[in-house]
C-alpha positions as CSV (number, residue, x, y, z in Angstrom):
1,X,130.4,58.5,54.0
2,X,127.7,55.9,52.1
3,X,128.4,52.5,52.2
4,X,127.9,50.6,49.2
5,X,126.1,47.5,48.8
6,X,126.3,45.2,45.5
7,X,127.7,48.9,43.9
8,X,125.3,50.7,45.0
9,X,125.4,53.7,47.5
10,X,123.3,52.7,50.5
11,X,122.1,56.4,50.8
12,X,121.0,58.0,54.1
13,X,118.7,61.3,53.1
14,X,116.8,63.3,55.4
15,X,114.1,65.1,53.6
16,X,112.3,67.7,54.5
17,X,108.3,68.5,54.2
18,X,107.5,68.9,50.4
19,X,106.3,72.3,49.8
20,X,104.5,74.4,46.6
21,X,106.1,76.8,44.9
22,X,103.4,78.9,43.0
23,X,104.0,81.7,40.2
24,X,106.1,84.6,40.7
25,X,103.1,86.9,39.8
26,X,100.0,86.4,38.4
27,X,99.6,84.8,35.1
28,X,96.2,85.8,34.3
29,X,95.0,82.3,33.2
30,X,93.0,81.1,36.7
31,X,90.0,79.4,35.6
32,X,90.9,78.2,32.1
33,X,91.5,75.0,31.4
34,X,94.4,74.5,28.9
35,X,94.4,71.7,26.2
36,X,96.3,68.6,25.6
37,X,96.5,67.3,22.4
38,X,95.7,63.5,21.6
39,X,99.6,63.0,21.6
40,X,100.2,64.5,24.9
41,X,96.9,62.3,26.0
42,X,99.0,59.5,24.7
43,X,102.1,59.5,27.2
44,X,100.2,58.7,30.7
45,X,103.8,58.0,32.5
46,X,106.7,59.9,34.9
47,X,109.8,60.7,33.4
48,X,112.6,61.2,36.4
49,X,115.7,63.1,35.7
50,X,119.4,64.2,37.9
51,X,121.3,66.7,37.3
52,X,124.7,66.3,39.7
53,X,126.8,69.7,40.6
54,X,130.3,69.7,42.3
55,X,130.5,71.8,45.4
56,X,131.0,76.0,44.3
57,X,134.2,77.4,45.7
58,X,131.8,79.5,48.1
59,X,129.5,76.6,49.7
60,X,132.2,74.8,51.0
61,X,130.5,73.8,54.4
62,X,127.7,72.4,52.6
63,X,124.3,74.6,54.0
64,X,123.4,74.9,50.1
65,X,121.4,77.8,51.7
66,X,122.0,79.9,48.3
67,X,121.8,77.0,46.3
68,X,118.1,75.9,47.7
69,X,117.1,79.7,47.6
70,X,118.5,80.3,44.0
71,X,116.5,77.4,42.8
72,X,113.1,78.0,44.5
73,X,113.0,81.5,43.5
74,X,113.7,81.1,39.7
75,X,111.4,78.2,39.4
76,X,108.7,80.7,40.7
77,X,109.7,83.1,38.1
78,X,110.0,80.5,35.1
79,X,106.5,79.1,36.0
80,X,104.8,82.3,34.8
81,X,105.6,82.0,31.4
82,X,105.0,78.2,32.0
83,X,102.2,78.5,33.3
84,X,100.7,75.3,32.6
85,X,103.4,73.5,35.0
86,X,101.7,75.7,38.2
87,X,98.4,73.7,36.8
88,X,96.9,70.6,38.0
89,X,95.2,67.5,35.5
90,X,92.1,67.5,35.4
91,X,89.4,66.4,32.8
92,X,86.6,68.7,30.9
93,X,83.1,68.7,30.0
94,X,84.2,65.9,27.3
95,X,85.9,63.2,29.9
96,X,89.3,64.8,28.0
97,X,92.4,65.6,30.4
98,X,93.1,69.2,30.4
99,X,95.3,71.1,32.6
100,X,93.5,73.4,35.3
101,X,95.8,76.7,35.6
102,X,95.3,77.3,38.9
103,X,98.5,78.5,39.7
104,X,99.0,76.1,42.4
105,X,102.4,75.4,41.7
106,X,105.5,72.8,41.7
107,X,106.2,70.4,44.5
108,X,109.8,71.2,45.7
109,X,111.2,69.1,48.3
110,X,115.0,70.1,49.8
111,X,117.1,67.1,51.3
112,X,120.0,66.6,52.8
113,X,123.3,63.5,52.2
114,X,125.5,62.6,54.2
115,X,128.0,61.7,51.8
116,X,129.9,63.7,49.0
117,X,127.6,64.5,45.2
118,X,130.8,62.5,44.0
119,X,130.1,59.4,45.6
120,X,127.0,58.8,44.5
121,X,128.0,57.1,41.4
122,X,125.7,56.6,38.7
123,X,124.0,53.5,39.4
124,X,120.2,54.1,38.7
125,X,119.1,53.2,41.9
126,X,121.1,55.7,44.0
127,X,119.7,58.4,41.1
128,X,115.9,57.3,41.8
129,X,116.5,58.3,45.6
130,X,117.2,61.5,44.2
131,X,114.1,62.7,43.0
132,X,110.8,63.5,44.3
133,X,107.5,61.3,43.3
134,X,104.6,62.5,45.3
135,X,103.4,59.3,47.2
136,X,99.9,59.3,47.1
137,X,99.9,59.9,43.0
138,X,98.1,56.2,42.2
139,X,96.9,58.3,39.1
140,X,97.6,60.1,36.3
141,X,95.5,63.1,37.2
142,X,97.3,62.7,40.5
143,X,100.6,63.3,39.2
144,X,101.6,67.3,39.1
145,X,103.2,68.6,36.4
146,X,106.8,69.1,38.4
147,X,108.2,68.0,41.4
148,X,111.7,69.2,42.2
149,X,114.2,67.8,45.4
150,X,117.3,69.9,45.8
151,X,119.7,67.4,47.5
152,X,122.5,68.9,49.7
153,X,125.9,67.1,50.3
154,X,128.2,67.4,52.5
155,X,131.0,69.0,50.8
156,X,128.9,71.6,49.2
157,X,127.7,69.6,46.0
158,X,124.4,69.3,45.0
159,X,121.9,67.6,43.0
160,X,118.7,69.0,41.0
161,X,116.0,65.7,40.7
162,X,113.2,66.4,38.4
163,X,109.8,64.4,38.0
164,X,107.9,65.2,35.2
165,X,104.2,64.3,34.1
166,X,105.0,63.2,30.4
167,X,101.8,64.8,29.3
168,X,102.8,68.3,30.0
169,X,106.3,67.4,28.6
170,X,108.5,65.6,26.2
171,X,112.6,65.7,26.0
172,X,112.8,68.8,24.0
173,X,110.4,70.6,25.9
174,X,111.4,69.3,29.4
175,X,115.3,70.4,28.3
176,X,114.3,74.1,27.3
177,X,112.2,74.6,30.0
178,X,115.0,73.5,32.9
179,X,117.3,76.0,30.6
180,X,115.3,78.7,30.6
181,X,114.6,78.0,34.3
182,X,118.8,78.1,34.3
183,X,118.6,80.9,32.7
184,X,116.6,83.0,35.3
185,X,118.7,81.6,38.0
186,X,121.6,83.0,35.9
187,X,119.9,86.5,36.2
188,X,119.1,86.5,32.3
189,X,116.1,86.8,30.8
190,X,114.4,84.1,28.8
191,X,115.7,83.7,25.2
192,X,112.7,83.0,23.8
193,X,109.2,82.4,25.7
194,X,107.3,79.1,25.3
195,X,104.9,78.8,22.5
196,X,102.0,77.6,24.5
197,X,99.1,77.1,22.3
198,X,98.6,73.2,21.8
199,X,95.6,73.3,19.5
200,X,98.4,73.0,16.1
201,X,97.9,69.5,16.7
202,X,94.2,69.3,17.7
203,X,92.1,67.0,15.4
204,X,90.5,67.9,12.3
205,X,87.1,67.8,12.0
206,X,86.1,65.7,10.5
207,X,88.7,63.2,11.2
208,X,90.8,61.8,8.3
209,X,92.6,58.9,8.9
210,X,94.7,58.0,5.8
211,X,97.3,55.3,6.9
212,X,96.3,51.8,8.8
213,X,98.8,53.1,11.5
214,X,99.7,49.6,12.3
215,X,101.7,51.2,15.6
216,X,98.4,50.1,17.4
217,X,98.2,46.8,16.1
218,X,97.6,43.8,18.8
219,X,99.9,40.9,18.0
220,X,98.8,37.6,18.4
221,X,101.1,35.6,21.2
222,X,101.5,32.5,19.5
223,X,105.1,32.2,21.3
224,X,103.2,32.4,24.6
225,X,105.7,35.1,25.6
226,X,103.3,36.3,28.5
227,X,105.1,33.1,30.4
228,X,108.3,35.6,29.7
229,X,106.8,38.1,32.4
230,X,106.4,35.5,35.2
231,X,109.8,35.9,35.3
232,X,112.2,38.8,37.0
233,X,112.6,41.7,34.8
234,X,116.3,43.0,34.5
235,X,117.3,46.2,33.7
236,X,120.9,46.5,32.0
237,X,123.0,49.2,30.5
238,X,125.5,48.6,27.2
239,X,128.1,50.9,26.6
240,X,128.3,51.4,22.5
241,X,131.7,53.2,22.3
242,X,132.6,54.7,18.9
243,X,134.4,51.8,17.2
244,X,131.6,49.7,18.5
245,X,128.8,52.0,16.7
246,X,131.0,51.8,13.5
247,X,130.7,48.0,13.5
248,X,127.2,48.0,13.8
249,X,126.8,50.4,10.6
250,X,129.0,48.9,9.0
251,X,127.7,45.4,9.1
252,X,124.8,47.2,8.3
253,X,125.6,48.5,4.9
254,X,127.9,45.4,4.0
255,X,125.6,43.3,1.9
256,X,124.9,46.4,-0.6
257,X,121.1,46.3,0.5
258,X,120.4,49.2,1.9
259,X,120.1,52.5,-1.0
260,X,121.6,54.8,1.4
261,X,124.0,54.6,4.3
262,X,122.2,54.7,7.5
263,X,122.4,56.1,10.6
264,X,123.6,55.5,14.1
265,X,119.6,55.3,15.3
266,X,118.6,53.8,11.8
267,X,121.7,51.1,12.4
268,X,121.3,50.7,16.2
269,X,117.7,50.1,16.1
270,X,117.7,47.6,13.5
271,X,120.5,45.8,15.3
272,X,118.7,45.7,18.8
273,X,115.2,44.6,17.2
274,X,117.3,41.8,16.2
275,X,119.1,41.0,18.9
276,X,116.4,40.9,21.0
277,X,114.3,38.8,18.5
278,X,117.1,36.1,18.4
279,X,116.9,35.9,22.7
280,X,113.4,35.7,23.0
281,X,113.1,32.9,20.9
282,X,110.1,33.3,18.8
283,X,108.6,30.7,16.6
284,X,109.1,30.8,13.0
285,X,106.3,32.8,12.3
286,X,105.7,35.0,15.4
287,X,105.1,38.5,14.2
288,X,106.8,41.0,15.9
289,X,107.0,44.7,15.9
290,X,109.2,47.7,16.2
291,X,108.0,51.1,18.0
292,X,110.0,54.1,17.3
293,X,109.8,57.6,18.8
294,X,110.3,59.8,15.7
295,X,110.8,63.9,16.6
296,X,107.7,65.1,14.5
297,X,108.3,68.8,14.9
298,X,110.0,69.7,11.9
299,X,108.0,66.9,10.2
300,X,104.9,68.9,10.2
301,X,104.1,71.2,7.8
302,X,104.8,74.5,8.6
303,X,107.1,72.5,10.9
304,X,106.0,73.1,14.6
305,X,107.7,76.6,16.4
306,X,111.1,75.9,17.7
307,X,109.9,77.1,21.2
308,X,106.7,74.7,20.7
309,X,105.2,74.1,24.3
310,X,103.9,70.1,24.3
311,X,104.5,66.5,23.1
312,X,106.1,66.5,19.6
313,X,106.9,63.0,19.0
314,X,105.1,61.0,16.6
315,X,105.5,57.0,16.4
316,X,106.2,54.8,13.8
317,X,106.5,50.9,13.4
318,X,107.8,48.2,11.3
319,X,106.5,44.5,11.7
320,X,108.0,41.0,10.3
321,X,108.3,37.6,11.4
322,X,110.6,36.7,14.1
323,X,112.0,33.6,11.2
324,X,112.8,36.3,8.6
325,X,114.0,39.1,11.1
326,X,116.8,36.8,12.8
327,X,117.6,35.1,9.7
328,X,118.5,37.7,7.3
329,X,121.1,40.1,7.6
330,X,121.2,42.8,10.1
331,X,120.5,45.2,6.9
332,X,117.0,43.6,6.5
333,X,115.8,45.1,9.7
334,X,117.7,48.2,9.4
335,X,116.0,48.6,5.9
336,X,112.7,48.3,7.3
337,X,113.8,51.2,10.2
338,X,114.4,53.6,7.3
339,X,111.2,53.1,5.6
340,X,109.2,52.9,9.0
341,X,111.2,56.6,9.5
342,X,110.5,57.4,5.8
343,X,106.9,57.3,6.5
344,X,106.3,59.8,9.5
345,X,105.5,63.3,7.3
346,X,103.0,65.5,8.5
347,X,99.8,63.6,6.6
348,X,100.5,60.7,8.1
349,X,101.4,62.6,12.0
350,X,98.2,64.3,11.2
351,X,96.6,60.9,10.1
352,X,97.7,59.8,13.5
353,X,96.0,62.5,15.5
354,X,92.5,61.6,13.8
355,X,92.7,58.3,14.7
356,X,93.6,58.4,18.2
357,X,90.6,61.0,18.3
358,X,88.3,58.7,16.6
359,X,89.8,55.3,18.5
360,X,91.5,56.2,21.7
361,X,93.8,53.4,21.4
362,X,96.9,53.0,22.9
363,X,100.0,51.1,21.0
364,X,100.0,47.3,21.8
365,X,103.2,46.1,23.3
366,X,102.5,42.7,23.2
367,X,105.4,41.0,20.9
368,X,106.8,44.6,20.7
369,X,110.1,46.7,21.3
370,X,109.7,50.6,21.8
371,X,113.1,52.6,21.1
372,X,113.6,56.0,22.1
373,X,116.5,57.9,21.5
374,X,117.7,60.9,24.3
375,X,121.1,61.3,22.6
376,X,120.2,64.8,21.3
377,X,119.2,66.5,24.6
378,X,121.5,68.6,25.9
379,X,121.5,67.7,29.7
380,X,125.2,68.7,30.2
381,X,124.2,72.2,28.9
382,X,121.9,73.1,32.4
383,X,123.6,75.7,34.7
384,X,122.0,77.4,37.5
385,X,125.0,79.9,38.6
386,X,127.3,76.7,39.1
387,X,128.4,75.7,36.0
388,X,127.7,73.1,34.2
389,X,126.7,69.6,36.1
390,X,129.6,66.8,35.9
391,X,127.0,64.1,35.3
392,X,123.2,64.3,34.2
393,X,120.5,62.2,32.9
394,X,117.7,60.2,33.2
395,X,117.0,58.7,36.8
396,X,114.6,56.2,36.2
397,X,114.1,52.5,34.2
398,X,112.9,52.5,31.2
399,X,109.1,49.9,31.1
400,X,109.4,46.6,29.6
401,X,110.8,45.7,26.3
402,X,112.2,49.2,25.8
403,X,115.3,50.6,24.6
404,X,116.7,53.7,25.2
405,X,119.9,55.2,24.0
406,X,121.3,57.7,25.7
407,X,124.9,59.6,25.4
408,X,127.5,58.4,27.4
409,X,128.4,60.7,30.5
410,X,131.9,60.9,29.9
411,X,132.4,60.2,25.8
412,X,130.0,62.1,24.5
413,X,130.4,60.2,20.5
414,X,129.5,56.6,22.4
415,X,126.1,55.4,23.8
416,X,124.5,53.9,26.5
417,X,121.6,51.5,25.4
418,X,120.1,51.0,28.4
419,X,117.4,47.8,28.1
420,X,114.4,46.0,30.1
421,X,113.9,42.5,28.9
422,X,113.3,39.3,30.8
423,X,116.0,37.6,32.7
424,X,116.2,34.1,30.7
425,X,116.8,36.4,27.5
426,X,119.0,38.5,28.7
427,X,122.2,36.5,28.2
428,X,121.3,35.7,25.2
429,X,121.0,39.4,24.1
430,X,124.1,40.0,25.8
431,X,125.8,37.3,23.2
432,X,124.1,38.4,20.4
433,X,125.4,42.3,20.8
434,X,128.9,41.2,21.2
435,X,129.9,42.4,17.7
């Protein structure tokens, strides 16, 4: 049995030597070098995700042989349609990343609890131990595309751990390609294949920038918040159940400002840029800003394949002074969500695409808030033969000043906004949520 330490599950793993696990069969693309798009160019980082199984009525003593087996093998059948996950980063004649399909494969690494898969909880650092990240990856390029741990429990339970490179995947394309890998291990056949071909969102040539894509502004710090990140960063999680979210909207729409009702992200968003305005404590006339991962895929016209293989989020922003965002209702800021939301059509995605060509830039996140959204993925939906898991989701902390909402494990209508602010704010934001 794990003991438990300040909640969380003191756990005892033995893993064993990580291991490749290349392509089924050929895939006929060694040598090439397959292209990332200046959006996948823009998401450098590892996204880390579990997926927890209760024990099958016929693994009761635990081995997980099948399980283990089951999993290796359809990964090495899913990787030849997904070829570029088999690949390695590297960069081209241009400096540009690109991935190298050289078939190499994904890390898998199978370990073994000595505990039961329903003790673990879901505190997020017991979930981190869960997955895989390949030690000596100090660097982007260093980072493979996948890197899998099968953990085995004691009573026959099991969890999947999943690193990703974020340049070879976002959430929808991550989430159909551990269903389709499902799918395999299911005996099926895929659905529908990935559509591979990233160049639908190379750059035009010439480039034509057309908006002043303000995302990549630089603030100027005249609160002298870098003091902030002396301090211990706390990560925190708020549980937004259903009556909770209806409050937020509502107080939303209650001064007759906004045109339109708004909503949950359009509410929620405006109502944490707030909140976390008020605890920082700006001056007056601090500018601040607003980062917002927008789905562009059905933005784009044509809108993007369904199956589309790559990064399809495009970012958009609003700005305002801390005075006027903290002093005005909560349908000020929510106001200025929709119209940040309002903006992202396929010129101005396109737009976006020519100018990180032409600037290489990466958003500032000085005075800034990034929100994400993850309540649309469908991580309850994966099953490898066992059903369903009883608990999924993402593993790892979000960076500073980030938001993320995700769907609560157990009531799927409420949300877990799960934050990363500085600790002498974070009471504060605590106060100014309690609606």
């Amino acid at each position: 049995m794990g003991m438990r330490i300040n909640n969380t599950l003191e756990l005892n793993l033995e893993k064993g030597e990580p291991a490749l696990v290349p392509p089924a069969e050929d895939t006929n693309q060694k040598g090439t070098l397959y292209f990332l798009s200046n959006i996948d160019h823009r998401y450098q980082v590892r996204i880390r995700t579990v997926y927890c199984f209760k024990p099958s009525h016929d693994d009761r003593d635990g081995s997980g042989d099948d399980v283990t087996e089951v999993i290796r093998d359809a990964l090495s059948k899913v990787l030849v349609p997904y070829y570029p996950v088999a690949g390695r980063l590297t960069t081209d004649s241009d400096g540009r990343l690109a991935v190298d399909c050289n078939d190499k494969g994904a890390v898998f690494v199978v370990a073994k609890a000595g505990c039961t898969v329903e003790e673990i909880g879901d505190d997020t650092v017991t979930m981190e131990k869960l997955v895989y990240d390949v030690p000596a990856a100090k660097h982007i390029l260093d980072v493979p595309p996948l890197a899998v741990q099968v953990t085995k429990f004691k009573d026959g339970g099991f969890v999947l751990g999943i690193c990703v490179n974020h340049m070879i995947f976002d959430g929808p394309t991550a989430m159909e390609f551990i269903n389709s890998w499902g799918e395999i291990a299911r005996g099926l056949s895929l659905k529908v294949p990935p559509f591979t071909d990233r160049t639908l969102l190379k750059a035009r040539n010439p480039p034509e920038i057309e908006f002043d894509h303000p995302e990549f502004l630089q603030m100027e710090d005249i609160s002298n918040t870098s003091d902030l990140y002396e301090e211990e960063l706390l990560y925190k999680s708020f549980c937004f159940d259903v009556n909770k979210l209806e409050r937020v909207k509502a107080k939303a729409m209650e001064d007759g400002v906004l045109v339109k009702c708004c909503s949950t992200f359009e509410a929620m968003s405006g109502f944490i840029w707030k909140s976390r305005t008020q605890a920082l404590k700006l001056k007056h006339d601090q500018k601040t800003k607003l980062l917002l991962v927008v789905d562009g895929r059905s933005r784009y016209d044509p809108p993007l394949p369904g199956n589309y293989f790559g990064n399809g989020v495009g970012l958009t922003s609003c700005i305002c002074s801390a005075g006027e965002l903290t002093e005005k209702p909560v349908s000020f800021a929510v106001r200025l969500v929709q119209e940040a939301i309002q903006m992202v059509t396929d010129r101005y995605l396109r737009s976006a695409i020519d100018y990180l060509e032409v600037t290489r830039a990466n958003p500032s996140m000085t005075l800034t808030v990034l929100i994400s959204t993850w309540t649309r993925l469908s991580f309850d939906s994966t099953d490898f033969g066992w059903g369903q898991p009883f608990l999924a989701g993402r593993a790892s902390l979000p960076g500073k000043e980030t938001a993320l909402f995700l769907s609560h494990p157990k009531e799927k209508k409420s949300i877990n906004v799960i934050v990363s602010f500085p600790a002498s704010s974070m009471k504060i934001f605590e106060d100014a949520i309690d609606i």
